[in-house]
C-alpha positions, 0 to 999 in steps of 0.5 A, spaced: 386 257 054 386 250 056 384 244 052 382 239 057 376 240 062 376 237 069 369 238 069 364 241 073 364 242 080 357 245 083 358 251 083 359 251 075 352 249 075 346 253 073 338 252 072 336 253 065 343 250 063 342 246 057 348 242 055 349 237 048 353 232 051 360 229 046 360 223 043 355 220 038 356 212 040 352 207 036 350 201 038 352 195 035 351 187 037 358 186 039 355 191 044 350 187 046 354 182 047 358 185 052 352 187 055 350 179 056 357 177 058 357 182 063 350 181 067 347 175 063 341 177 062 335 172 059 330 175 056 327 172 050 326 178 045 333 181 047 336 175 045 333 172 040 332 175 032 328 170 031 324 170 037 322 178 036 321 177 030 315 172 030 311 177 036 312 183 031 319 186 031 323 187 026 329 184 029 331 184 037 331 190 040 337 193 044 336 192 052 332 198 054 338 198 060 343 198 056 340 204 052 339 207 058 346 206 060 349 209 054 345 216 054 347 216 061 355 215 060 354 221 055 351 226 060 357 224 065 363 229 063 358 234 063 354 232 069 358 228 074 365 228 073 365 230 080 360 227 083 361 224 090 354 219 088 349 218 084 343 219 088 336 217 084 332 218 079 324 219 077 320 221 071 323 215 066 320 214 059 323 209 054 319 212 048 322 209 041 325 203 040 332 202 039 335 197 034 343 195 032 346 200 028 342 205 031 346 212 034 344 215 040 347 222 043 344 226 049 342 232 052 340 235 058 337 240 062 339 243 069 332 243 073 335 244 080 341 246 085 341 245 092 347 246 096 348 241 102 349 242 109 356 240 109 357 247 104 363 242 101 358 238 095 351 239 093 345 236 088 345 238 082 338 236 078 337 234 071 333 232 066 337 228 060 334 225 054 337 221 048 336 221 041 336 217 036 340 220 029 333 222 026 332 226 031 327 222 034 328 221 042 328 215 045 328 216 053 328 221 058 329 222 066 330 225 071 336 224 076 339 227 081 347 226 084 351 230 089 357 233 086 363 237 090 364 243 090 371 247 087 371 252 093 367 251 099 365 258 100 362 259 093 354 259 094 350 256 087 346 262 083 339 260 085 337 254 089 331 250 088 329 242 089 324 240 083 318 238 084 316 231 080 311 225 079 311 219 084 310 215 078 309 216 070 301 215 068 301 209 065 296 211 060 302 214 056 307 208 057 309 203 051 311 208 046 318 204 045 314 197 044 310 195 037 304 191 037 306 184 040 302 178 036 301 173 042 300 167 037 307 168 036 309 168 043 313 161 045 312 160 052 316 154 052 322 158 048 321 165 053 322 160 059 315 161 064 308 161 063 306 167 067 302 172 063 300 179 066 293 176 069 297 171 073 301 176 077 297 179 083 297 186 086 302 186 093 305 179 090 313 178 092 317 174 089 324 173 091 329 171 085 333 166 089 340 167 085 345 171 086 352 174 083 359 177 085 361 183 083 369 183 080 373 190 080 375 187 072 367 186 071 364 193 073 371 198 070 369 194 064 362 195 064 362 202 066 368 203 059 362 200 055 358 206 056 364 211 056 361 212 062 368 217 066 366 219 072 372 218 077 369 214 083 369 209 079 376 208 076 381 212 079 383 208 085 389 213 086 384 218 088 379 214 091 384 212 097 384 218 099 377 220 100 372 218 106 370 211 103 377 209 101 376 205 095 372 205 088 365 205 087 361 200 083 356 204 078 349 204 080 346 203 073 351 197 074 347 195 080 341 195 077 343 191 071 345 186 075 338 186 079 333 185 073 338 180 069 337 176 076 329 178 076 328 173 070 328 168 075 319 170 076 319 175 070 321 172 065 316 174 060 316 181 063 320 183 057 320 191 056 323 196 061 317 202 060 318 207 065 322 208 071 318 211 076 323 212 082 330 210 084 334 211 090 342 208 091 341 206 098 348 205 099 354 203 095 356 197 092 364 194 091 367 189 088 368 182 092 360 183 095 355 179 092 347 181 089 341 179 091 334 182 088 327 181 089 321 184 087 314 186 089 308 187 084 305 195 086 300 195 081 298 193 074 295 198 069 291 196 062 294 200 056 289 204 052 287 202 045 292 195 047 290 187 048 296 184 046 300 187 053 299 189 060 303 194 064 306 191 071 309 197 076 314 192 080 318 195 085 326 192 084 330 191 090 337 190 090 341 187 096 348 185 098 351 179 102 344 178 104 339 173 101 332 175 099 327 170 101 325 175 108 324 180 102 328 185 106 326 193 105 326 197 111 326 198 119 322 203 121 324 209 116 331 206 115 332 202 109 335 195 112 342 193 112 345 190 105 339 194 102 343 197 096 337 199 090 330 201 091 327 201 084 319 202 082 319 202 075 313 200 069 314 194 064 310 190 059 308 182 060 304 179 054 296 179 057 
């Protein structure tokens, strides 16, 4: 028998399969460390002990991006070894805290399959959760991601494409957030004034700064969350395929739009949900990125005064300057567009 893998191919993959993903990581402070140099975000409660502690946490949390990222790293050599690209998500809930020494593993579950026209690839669905070492679960999502083929002539055992919510009820959100003392919150240390009620529904905000990305930066992020998909590192192999060259993570992306939203969100503390995202199109080292937002709604927690949830809809964009808000054009999204992000998170009241 062969003592190494080369992953799954499409045609490997079947619904209702549940797979444990290997390997256990705890997550340290030097992890978030890393995670700051790499993205530079500023959020108040992530960065400071003393800051958290003052609004009711014990200590500073870990970036809920940060522990997305490493459940999401434990499902790639299961899930997307092979991938061509990672293509969207739906259905995200941060539902427990996550401190510094916590260890986090993953499982997930194949909810879909559906083979593309080309007959060379196909998407594959799953629903991946992470868990805390008592058992606890701390995130769940949905995502799906287009991954090649081992034999173009293989058909998949059965194909459906799931049917999932446009957005989490935001009745069920602030699981991973602990009563918030507002006395407590130092509106000049947080670096902005803006509460939940000073946001309004259909507001944009263009976050001014952007941010190139480096071939040494993203490799060095994307190891960070032992991530191994072969698109990102395996320049040998990538030059021989139709892009030609390495592709930079999406969550990578993502990162790097919400540590630029500070700039407008700088109390909007807390990722809570992530309703839906599409990687519009690919990123690569030397491009650089903008981000804005637009406020979609805003929901009251039930049993809650101390927070107040914004659904934001984040977009990120390369090379492009976002002062004009670019978006779409007709059905298509505009050039440079690059992520389409609408996700809940949490802002004091």
């Amino acid at each position: 028998m062969a003592k190494t893998s080369a992953g799954r191919y499409f045609e490997d993959f079947r619904i209702g399969d549940v797979i444990r993903h290997a390997v256990p990581r705890t997550v340290t402070t030097g992890d978030v460390a890393l995670y700051t140099a790499l993205y530079g975000p500023r959020f108040a409660v992530q960065s400071s002990d003393a800051f958290a502690q003052a609004i009711g946490y014990p200590r500073s949390p870990i970036d809920d991006l940060l522990v997305f990222h490493v459940v999401f790293g434990k499902t790639v050599p299961d899930i997307s070894l092979n991938a061509v690209a990672n293509l969207g998500y739906a259905e995200g809930r941060f539902l427990a805290t996550v401190y510094p020494g916590d260890t986090l593993t993953a499982t997930s579950e194949v909810i879909g399959l559906k083979e593309n026209s080309s007959r060379r690839t196909g998407v594959v669905y799953v629903r991946s959760t992470g868990w805390r070492q008592d058992g606890t679960k701390v995130l769940e999502y949905v995502r799906w991601v287009m991954v090649n083929k081992r034999d173009e002539a293989a058909k998949p055992h059965t194909e459906l494409v799931p049917e999932l919510a446009t957005t989490v009820d935001p009745a069920s959100l602030g699981a991973a957030c602990p009563s918030i003392h507002a006395a407590g919150w130092d509106f000049g240390l947080s670096g902005a004034p803006d509460r939940f009620d000073d946001y309004a529904i259909g507001e944009k905000i263009d976050h001014v700064d952007g941010m190139t990305v480096e071939d040494a930066e993203h490799q060095l992020s994307t190891r960070l969350y032992q991530n191994t998909a072969k698109v990102h590192f395996n320049h040998f192999a990538q030059v021989r395929t139709r892009i030609g060259r390495r592709l930079i993570y999406g969550g990578h992306v993502i990162s790097l739009a919400r540590a630029l939203s500070y700039n407008g969100l700088a109390n909007v503390f807390h990722v809570a949900a992530i309703n839906s995202g599409a990687h519009v199109a690919p990123l690569f080292a030397g491009d650089t990125v903008f981000a804005w937002s637009k406020v979609l709604g805003k929901a009251e927690l039930p049993g809650r005064g101390d927070v107040g949830a914004l659904r934001l809809r984040l977009v990120a964009t390369k090379d492009r300057t976002c002062e004009d808000h670019p978006l779409r054009a007709g059905h298509d999204y505009e050039p440079g567009v690059i992520l389409d992000l609408d996700y809940w998170a949490l802002i004091p009241r």
